[in-house]
N, C-alpha and C positions, 0 to 999 in steps of 0.2 A: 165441567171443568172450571178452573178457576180463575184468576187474573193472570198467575203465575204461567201458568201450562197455556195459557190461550184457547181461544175457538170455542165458541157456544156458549155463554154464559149471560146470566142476567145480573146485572150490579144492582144495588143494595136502594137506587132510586128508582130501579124497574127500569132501565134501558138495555137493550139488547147489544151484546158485542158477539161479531162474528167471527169466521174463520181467517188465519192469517193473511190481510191482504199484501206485507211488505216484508221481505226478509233482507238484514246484512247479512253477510258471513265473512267474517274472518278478512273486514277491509284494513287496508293498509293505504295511508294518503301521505306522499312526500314529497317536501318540495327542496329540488336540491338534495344535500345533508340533514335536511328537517324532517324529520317524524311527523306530519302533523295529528293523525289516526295512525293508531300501532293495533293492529288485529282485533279490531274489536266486531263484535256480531250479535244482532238483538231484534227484534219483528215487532210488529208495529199488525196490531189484529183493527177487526173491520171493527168500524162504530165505536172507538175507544178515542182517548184523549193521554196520547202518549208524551211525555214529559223529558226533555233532555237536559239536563243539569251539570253545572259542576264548575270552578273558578275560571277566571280571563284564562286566554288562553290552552284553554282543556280541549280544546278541539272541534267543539259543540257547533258552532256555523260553519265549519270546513264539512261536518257531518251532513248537515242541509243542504252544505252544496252539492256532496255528491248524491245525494237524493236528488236532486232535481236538474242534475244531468252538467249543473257548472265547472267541477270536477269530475275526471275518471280518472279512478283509485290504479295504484299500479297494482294492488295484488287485491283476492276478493272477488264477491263475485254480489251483485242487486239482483234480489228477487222478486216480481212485481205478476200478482194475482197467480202465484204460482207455475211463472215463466221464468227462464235467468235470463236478465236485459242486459244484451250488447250493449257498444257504447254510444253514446249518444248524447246531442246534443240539447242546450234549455228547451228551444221550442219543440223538438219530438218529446219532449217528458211532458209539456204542458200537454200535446195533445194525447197522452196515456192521463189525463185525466189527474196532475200533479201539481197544484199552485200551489204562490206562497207570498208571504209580502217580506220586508228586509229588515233589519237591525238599526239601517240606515235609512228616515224614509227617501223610497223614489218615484214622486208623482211628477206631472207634469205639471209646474207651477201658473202658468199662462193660461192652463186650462180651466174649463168649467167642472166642477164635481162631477156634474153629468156625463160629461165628454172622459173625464178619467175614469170614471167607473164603466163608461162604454169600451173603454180599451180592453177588458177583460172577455168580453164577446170577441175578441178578434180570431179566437182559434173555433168559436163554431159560424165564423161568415164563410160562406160557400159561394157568392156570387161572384163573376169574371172583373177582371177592372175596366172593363167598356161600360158593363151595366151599374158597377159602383158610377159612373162618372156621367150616366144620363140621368139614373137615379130613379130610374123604374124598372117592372117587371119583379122580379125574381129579386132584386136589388131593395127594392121599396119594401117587399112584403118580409125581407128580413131583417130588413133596418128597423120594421116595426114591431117585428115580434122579439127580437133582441133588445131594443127600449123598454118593451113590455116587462122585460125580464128585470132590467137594470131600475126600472120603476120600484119594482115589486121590494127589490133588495134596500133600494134608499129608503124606503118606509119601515124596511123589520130593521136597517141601524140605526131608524129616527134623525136621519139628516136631510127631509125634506127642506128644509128652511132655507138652506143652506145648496140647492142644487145647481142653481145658477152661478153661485158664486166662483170665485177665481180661486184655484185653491193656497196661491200664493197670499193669499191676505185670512188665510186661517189659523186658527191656532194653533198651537201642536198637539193638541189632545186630540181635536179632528180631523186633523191631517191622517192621523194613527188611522181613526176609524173610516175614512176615505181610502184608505190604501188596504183596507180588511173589505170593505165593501170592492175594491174591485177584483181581488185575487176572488172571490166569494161569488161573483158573475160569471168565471172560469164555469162554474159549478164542478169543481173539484170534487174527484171520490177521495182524493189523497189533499189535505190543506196544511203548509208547514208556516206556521210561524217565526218568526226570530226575532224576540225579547219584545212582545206587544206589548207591554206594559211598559217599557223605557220610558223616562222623563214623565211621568204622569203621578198626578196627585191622587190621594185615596179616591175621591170621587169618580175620577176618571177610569182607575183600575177596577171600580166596582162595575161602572156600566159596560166595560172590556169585557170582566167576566160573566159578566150576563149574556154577552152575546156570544159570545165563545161555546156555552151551556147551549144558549139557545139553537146555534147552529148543529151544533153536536146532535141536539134532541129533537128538534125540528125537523132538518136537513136531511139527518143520518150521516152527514158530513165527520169521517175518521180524520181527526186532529194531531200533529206531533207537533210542539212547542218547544221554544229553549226559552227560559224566565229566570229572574235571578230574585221574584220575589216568591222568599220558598211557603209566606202563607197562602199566597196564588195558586202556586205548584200541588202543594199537598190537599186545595181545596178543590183543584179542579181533575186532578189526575186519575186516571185509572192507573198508569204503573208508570213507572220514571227510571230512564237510565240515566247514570252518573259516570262522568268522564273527567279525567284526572292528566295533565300531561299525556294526554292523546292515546290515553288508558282508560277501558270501565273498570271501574272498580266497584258498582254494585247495580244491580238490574233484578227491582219487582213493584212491591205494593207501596202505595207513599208512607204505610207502617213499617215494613221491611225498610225500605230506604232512613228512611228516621234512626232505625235502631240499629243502622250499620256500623261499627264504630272506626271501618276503615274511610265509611263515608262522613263521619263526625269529624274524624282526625283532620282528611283533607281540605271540606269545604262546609259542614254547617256550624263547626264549632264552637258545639256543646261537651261542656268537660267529662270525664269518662267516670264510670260509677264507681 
């Protein structure tokens, strides 16, 4: 099969994409008299790097939220490892194995790197709050095997340097990559971004995409993004939907999407031949 059709294929760099792991169907999201999603439906396959596009207010982060449980759609139905998911709330979707970081960063500023990127273990800690608060047994040996984890990760985003630090006196390139390092300890099978590349200079957007790839290939970490930098989008994507006034107006391959001219017209605006 192929990017189009989804499930079982090999992309063009030798990474393996699998079988549908996310379906929409046919969501509708309003708030009030506002439309903000109008029936739109599109999947998101295993080990892919799916792309959501399309100008301010097209509906693109209302689409993330109801991915991850912040909104339920009044009409529609989320389909998650080939289950349709009742409704539910952020942290039942984080433990279905769904992070994400925000458009807006939301760290904790007082804290240490360390300690914010530990907040992302907090849906695999299992120990009672008597044994969190003597801080042994069952309590210790998962505080150390979750740091081990959070270790692990602050080295493959290369912000060792930086762990200790407070992340309010960082700057906003790292701040970005501090808030991808903690959704990224989740160890998400589902990881949503929203606009990681914002405010960042060439530099910063290369080593984004680096890690981005990196996780994708490494990991096996299935990625869905909204980016408004479309050399980013079409560099890293395996297929991109595009949303228009709370409309898709086109859904495939970053060539497909290119040479759509309803998706030219609305948001890349390149003249027509």
């Amino acid at each position: 099969m192929n990017a189009l059709t989804g499930g079982n294929y090999t992309t063009a760099d030798g990474r393996k994409i699998g079988n549908t792991m996310m379906e929409m169907k046919n969501i509708t999201l309003r708030f009030g008299g506002v439309v903000a999603i109008k029936d739109i439906s599109f999947d998101i396959n295993e080990g892919e790097i799916r792309a959501i596009i399309g100008p301010n207010g097209a509906g693109k982060s209302s689409m993330l939220n109801v991915i991850s449980g912040f909104y339920n759609p009044q009409e529609g139905e989320v389909w998650f490892h080939g289950k349709k998911r009742p409704p539910m709330r952020p942290y039942q979707v984080a433990r279905q194995g769904i992070a994400r970081t925000f458009q807006n960063i939301a760290l904790f500023e007082g804290m240490s790197v360390l300690d914010n990127v530990m907040t992302g273990r907090l849906t695999h800690m299992k120990a009672g709050m008597l044994s969190q608060m003597i801080w042994k047994g069952k309590a210790e040996a998962e505080e150390t095997a979750n740091r081990e984890i959070v270790e692990k990760i602050i080295d493959f985003l290369e912000i060792q340097a930086i762990r200790k630090t407070p992340v309010g006196r960082l700057p906003y390139g790292l701040k970005k990559r501090v808030e991808l390092a903690r959704a990224l300890a989740a160890e998400p099978k589902l990881l949503l971004l929203d606009e990681p590349m914002a405010g960042m200079n060439v530099e910063e957007k290369e080593d984004m995409s680096r890690f981005i790839l990196s996780m994708n290939d490494e990991f096996g970490t299935t990625i869905a993004l909204i980016e408004h930098d479309m050399g980013v989008v079409m560099d890293l994507s395996d297929r991109v939907v595009v949303m228009d006034y709370g409309k898709k107006i086109g859904d495939g391959t970053p060539d497909d999407v290119r040479n759509n001219q309803e998706v030219i017209d609305a948001y890349l605006g390149v003249a027509h031949d």
